[in-house]
C-alpha positions as CSV (number, residue, x, y, z in Angstrom):
1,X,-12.4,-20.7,1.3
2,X,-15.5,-20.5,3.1
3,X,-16.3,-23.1,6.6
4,X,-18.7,-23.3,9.1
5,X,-18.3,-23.7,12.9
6,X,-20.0,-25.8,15.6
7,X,-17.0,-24.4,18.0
8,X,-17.4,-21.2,17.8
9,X,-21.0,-19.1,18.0
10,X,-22.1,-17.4,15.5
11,X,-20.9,-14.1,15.2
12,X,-24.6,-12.2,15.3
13,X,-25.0,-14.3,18.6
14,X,-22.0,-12.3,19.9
15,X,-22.9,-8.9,18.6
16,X,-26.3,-9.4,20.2
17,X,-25.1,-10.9,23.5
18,X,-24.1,-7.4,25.1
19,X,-20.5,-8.5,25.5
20,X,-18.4,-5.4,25.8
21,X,-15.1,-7.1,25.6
22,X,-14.7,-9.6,22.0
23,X,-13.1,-13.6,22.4
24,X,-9.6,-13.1,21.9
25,X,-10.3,-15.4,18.4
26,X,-11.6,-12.3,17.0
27,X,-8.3,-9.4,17.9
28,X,-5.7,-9.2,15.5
29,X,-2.2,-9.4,15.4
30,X,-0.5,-6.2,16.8
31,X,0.8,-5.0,14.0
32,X,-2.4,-4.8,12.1
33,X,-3.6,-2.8,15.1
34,X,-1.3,-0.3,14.3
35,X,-3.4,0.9,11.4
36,X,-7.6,-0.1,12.1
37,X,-8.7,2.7,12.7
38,X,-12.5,4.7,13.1
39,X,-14.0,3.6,9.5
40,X,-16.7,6.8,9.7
41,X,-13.4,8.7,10.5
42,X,-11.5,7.1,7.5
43,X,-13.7,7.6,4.9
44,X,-14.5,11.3,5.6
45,X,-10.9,12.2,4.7
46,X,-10.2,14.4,2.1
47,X,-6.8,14.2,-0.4
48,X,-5.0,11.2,-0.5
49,X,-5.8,8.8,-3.0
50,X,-9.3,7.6,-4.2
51,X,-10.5,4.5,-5.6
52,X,-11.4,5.6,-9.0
53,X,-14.8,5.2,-10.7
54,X,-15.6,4.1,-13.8
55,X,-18.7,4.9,-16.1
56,X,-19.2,2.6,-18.6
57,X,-22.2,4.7,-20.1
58,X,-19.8,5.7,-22.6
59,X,-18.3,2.1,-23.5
60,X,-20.3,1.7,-25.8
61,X,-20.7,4.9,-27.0
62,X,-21.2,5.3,-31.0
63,X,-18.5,7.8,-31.0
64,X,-15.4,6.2,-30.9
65,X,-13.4,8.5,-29.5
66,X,-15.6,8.8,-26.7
67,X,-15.9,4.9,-26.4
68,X,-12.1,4.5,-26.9
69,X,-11.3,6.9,-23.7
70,X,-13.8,5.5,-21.5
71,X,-12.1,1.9,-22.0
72,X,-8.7,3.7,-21.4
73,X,-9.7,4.5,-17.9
74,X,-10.8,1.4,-17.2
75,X,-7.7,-0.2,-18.5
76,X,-5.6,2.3,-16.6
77,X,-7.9,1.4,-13.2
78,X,-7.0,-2.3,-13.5
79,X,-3.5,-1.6,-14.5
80,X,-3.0,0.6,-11.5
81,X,-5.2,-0.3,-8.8
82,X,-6.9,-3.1,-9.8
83,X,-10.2,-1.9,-8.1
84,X,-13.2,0.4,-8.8
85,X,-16.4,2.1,-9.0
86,X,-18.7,0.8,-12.1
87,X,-21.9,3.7,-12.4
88,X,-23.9,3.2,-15.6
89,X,-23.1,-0.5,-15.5
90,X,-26.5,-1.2,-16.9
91,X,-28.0,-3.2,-14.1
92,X,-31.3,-1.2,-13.2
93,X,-31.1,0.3,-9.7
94,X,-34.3,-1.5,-9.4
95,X,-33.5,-5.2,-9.3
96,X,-30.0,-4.2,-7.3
97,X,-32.9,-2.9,-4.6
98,X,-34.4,-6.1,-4.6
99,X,-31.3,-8.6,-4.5
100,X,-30.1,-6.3,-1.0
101,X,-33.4,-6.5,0.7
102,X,-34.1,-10.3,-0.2
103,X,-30.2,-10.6,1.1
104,X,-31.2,-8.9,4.2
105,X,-34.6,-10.4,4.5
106,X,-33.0,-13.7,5.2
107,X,-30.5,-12.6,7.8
108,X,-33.0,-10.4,9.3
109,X,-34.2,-14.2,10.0
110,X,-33.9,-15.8,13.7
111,X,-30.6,-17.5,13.8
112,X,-32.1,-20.9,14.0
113,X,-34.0,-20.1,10.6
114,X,-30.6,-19.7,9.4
115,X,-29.1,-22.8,10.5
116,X,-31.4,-25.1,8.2
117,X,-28.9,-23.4,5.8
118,X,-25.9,-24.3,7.6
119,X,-22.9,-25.3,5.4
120,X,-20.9,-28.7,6.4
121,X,-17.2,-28.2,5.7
122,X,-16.6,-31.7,6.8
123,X,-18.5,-33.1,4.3
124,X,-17.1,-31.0,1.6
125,X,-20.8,-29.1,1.4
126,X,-19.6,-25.4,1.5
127,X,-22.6,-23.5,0.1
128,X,-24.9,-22.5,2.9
129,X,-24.6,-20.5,5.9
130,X,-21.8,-20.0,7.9
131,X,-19.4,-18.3,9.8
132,X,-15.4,-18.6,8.8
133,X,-13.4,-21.3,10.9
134,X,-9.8,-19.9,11.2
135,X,-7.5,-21.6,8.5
136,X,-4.5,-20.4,9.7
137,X,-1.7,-21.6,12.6
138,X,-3.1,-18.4,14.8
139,X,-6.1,-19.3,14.9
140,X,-7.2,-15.6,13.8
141,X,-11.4,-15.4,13.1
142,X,-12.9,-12.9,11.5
143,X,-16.2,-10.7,12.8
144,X,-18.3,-12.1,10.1
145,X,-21.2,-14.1,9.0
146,X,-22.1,-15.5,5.4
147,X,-24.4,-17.0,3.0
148,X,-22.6,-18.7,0.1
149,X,-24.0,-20.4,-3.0
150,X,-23.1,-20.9,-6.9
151,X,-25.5,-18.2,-8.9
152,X,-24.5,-18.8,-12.4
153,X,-24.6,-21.2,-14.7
154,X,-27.7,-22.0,-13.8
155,X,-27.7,-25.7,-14.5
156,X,-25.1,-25.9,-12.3
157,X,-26.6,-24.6,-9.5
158,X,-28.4,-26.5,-5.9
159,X,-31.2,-24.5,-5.7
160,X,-32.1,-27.0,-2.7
161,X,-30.0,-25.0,-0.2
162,X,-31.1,-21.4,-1.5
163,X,-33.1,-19.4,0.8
164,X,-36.8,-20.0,0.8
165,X,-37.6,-16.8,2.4
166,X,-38.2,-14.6,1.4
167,X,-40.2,-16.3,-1.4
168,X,-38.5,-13.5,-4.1
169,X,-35.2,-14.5,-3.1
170,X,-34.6,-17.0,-6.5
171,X,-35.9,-15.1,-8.9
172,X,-34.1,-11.4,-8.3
173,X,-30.8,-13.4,-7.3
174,X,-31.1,-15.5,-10.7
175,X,-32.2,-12.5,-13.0
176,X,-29.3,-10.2,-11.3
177,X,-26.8,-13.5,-12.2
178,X,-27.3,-13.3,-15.4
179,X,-26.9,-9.0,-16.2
180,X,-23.7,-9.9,-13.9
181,X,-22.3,-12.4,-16.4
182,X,-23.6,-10.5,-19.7
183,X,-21.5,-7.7,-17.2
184,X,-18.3,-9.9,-16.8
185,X,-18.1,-10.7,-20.4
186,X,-18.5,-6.5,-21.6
187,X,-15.4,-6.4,-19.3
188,X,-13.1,-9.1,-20.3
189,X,-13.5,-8.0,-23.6
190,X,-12.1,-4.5,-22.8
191,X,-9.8,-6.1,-20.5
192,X,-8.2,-8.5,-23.5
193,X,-8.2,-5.3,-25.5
194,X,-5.9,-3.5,-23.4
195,X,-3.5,-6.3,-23.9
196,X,-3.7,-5.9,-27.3
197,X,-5.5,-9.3,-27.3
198,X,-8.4,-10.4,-29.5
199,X,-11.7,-9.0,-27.9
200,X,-12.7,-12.5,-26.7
201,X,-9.4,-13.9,-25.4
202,X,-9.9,-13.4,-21.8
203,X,-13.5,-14.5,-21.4
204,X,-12.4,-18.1,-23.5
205,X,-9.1,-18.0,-20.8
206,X,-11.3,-18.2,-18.0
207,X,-14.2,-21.1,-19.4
208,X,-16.6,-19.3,-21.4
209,X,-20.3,-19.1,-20.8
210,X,-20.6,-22.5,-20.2
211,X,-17.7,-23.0,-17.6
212,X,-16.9,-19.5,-15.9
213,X,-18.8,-20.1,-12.4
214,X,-20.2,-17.2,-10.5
215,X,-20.2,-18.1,-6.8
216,X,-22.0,-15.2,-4.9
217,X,-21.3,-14.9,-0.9
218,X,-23.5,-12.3,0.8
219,X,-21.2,-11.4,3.9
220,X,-22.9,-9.9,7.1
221,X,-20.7,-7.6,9.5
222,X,-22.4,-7.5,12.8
223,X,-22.2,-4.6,15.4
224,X,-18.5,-5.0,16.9
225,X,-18.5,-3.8,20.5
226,X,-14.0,-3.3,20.0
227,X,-14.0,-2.4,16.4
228,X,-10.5,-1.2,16.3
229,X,-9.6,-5.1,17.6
230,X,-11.3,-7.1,15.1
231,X,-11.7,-6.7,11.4
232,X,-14.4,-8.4,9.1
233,X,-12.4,-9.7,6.3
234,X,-8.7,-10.2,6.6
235,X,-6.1,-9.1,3.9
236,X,-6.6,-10.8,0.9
237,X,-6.4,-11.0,-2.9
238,X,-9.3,-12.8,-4.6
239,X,-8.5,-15.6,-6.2
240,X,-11.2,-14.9,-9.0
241,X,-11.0,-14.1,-12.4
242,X,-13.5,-10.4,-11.6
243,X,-15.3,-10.1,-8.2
244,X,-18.1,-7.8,-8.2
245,X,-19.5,-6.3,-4.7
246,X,-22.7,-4.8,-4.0
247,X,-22.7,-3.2,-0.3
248,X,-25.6,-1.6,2.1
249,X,-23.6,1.6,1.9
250,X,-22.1,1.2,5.2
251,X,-18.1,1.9,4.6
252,X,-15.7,-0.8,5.2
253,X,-13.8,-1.6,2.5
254,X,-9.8,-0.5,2.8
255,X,-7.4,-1.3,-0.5
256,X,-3.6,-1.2,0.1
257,X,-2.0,1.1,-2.4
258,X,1.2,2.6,-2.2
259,X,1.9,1.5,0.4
260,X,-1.2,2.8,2.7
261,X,-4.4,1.5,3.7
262,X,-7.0,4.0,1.7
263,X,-10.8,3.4,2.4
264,X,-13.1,3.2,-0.1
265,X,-15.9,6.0,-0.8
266,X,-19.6,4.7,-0.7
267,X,-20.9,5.7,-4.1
268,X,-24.0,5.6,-4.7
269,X,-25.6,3.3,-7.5
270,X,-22.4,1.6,-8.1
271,X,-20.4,-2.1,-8.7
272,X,-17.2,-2.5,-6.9
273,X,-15.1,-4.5,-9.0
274,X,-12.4,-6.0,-8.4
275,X,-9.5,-7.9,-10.6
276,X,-8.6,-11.1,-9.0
277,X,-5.6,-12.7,-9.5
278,X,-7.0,-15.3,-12.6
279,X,-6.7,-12.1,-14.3
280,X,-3.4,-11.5,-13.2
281,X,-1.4,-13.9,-13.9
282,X,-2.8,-14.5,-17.6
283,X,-1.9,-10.9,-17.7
284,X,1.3,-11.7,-16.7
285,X,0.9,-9.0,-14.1
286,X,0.0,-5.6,-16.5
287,X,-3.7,-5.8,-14.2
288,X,-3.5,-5.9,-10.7
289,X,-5.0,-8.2,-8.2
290,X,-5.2,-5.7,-5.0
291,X,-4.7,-6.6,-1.3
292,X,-7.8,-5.5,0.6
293,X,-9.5,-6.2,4.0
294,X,-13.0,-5.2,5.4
295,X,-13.4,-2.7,8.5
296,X,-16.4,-3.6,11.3
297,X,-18.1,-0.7,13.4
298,X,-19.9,-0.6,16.6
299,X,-23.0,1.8,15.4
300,X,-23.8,-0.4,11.9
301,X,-24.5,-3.4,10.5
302,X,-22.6,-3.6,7.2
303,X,-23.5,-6.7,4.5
304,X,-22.0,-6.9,1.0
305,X,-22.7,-9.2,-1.6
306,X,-19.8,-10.1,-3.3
307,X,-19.8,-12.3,-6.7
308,X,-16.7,-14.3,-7.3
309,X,-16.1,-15.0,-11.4
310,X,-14.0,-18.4,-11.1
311,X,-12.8,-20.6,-14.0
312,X,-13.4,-24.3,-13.4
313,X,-10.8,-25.5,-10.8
314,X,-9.0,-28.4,-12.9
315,X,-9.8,-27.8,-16.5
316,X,-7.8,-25.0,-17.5
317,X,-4.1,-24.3,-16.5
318,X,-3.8,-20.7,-15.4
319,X,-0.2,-19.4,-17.2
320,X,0.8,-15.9,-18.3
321,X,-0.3,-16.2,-21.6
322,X,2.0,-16.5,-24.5
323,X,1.4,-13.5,-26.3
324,X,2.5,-11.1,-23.1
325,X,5.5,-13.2,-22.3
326,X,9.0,-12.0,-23.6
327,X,13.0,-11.8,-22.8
328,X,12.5,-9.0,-21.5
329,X,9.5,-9.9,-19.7
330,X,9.6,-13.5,-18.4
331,X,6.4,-15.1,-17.0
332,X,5.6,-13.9,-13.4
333,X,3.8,-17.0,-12.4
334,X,4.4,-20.9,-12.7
335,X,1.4,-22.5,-14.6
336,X,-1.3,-23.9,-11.8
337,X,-4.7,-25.0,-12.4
338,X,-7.6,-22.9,-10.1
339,X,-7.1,-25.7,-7.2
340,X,-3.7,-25.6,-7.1
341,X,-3.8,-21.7,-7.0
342,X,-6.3,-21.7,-4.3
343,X,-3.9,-24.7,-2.1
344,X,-0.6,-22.7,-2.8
345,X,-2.2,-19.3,-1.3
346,X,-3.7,-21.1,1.7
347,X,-0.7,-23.7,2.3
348,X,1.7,-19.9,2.2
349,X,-1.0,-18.3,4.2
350,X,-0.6,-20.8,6.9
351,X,3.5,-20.8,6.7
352,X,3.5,-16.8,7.0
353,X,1.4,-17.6,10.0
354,X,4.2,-20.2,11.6
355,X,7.0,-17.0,11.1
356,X,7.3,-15.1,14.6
357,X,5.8,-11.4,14.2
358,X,7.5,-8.7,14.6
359,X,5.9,-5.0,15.3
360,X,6.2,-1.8,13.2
C-alpha cells in the first residue's frame, strides 16, 4: 500500500535539514532495535548464510542436463528461501544503466519538481510521488521516499503522471517493462515445473499477458542521521505474484531466515527476485514468500526499483491449487481474491499493532 502525506515532510527534506536527532514517527519499536545494526558492518560478514544466486545462462541451455540442474537450483532457492540473485537474466547491463540513472535523474530533482508528481491517497490516485503515511495503530513511518506507477501492460498504463524529466525516462522504463515480463513468464514456467505442473500453469494462475500487472515503485532511502533507529522498509512479505528489485548497490536489504536477520550481498549485474505470496499460496506453500525489511545509513543514499508482478485484484480467486492439495496435505490458505489478500494483511497488520509489546 503506497500514500502520500501533507502531515508529514518529506523524508529528503529531513535528511537534508541537518537534524541530528529523527521525529519519533520514524524510531522503531524496541524490540526491532534489538537487532538494526551497522548495514556496511552486516554485509561484510563472512559464514552464516547467503542469499543464493541464480544464473539462468544455463536455463536454457541445449544440454538438458545442464538446463535441468540450473532449474533445480532455482526451484530449490524458492523452495527454501524464497529470494535471490538472477546474473545472466538476459536484460543487457546497458538499458538497466539507463532505467537507474533516469530513476535518479528525477529524484536528483528539487523537491517541488517532484511534487507536480505527488500522489493523492484520498482520492484513491496512488501512482505518483510520495512518501508512506503510517497504516498502522503506532503510527510507525518509514525513512523513505517513492515514485510509484503501473509499467506493464502498456495500455493500461497513465503515462500522464510519468516523469517528464528526464525526457528518456518513458522509453528505457517501457523497453525494460517488457524484458521484465518476457523475464516473469521464463520463471513461472520453471516455477510450475517444479510443481510438477504444466509449463504454463502459473503464468495463466496469475492473469496472463493481458492481465498480470507490473506496478514498478522506485524507493529512495535518504541519508539517516540515527540509522540504527529507523529502518526504510518495515518487515514485510510482498503481496505479488514475483517482485523483481534493481538497487544502486548500496546494501540494505536483510531477509529473515532461520530464524536470523541475514543481509543481502550487493552482486553486481544482478535481479533480486523475490516470490511473493500469490505464489505461495497457489503453491500451497512448497515456494516461499520471505519476510524482509530495508536497512538506511548515514554515509549513502540507497534507491531500489522494485517491480511488483500482481494478478488483477477481483478477477481471479487466489486458492492452493487443486493439483498440490491432498489428505495429507490440506490447503494452507482460504481462497481470497488479490483485494481481499491485500485487506486481510493490512486489517492483521493493524490488530498485531493494537497487542502490547513485549521485549526480547
Amino acid at each position: 500500500m503506497v500514500t502520500s502525506s501533507v502531515l508529514f515532510p518529506r523524508v529528503e527534506s529531513l535528511s537534508s535539514s541537518g537534524i541530528k536527532c529523527i521525529p519519533k514517527e520514524y524510531i522503531r519499536p524496541q524490540e526491532e532495535l534489538n537487532n538494526i545494526g551497522n548495514v556496511f558492518e552486516e554485509v561484510e560478514k563472512d559464514g552464516g548464510p547467503q542469499v543464493p544466486t541464480i544464473d539462468l545462462m544455463e536455463i536454457e541451455s541445449e544440454d538438458k542436463t545442464v538446463q535441468d540442474k540450473c532449474r533445480e537450483k532455482l526451484v530449490s532457492a524458492a523452495k527454501d528461501w524464497g529470494v535471490m540473485h538472477l546474473v545472466n537474466h538476459g536484460i543487457p547491463g546497458d538499458l538497466i544503466d539507463r532505467v537507474r540513472k533516469a530513476g535518479q535523474a528525477f529524484f536528483d530533482l528539487p523537491i517541488e519538481e517532484k511534487e507536480k508528481h505527488a500522489n493523492d491517497q484520498a482520492s484513491g490516485n496512488v501512482q505518483g510521488y510520495g512518501s508512506k503515511l503510517a497504516n498502522n495503530a503506532s503510527g510507525q513511518l518509514e525513512w523513505e521516499d517513492y515514485f510509484f506507477h503501473l509499467i506493464f501492460p502498456e495500455d493500461k498504463r497513465d503515462l500522464s503522471v510519468w516523469p517528464k524529466t528526464p525526457n528518456d525516462y518513458t522509453k528505457v522504463t517501457s523497453e525494460y517493462a517488457r524484458l521484465l515480463r518476457s523475464l516473469a513468464t521464463k520463471i513461472l514456467s520453471v516455477l510450475s515445473l517444479g510443481l510438477g505442473l504444466e509449463e504454463g500453469r502459473l503464468e495463466k494462475e496469475v492473469g496472463g499477458m493481458e492481465e498480470l500487472l507490473l506496478q514498478m515503485k522506485i524507493n529512495y532511502y535518504p541519508r539517516c542521521p540515527q540509522p540504527e533507529l529507523a529502518l526504510g522498509v518495515e518487515a514485510h512479505t510482498d503481496i505479488s505474484a514475483l517482485t523483481f528489485i534493481l538497487h544502486n548497490m548500496v546494501p540494505g536489504l536483510q531477509l529473515f531466515y532461520e530464524g536470523k536477520w541475514v543481509t543481502a550481498k550487493c552482486v553486481p549485474n544482478s535481479i533480486v527476485m523475490h516470490i511473493g505470496d500469490t505464489v505461495e499460496i497457489l503453491s500451497n506453500g512448497k515456494y516461499k514468500s520471505i519476510l524482509h525489511r530495508g536497512l538506511v545509513n548515514k554515509e549513502k543514499v540507497r534507491i531500489s526499483w522494485a517491480v511488483f508482478c500482481e494478478p488483477p485484484k477481483e478477477k481471479i480467486i487466489l486458492k492452493p491449487l487443486t493439483e498440490l492439495v491432498t489428505e495429507a496435505e490440506p490447503p494452507l490458505f482460504p481462497p481470497r481474491t488479490f483485494a481481499q489478500h491485500l485487506e486481510h494483511k493490512l486489517f492483521r497488520k493493524t490488530q498485531d499493532s493494537l497487542v502490547p509489546r513485549k521485549a526480547d
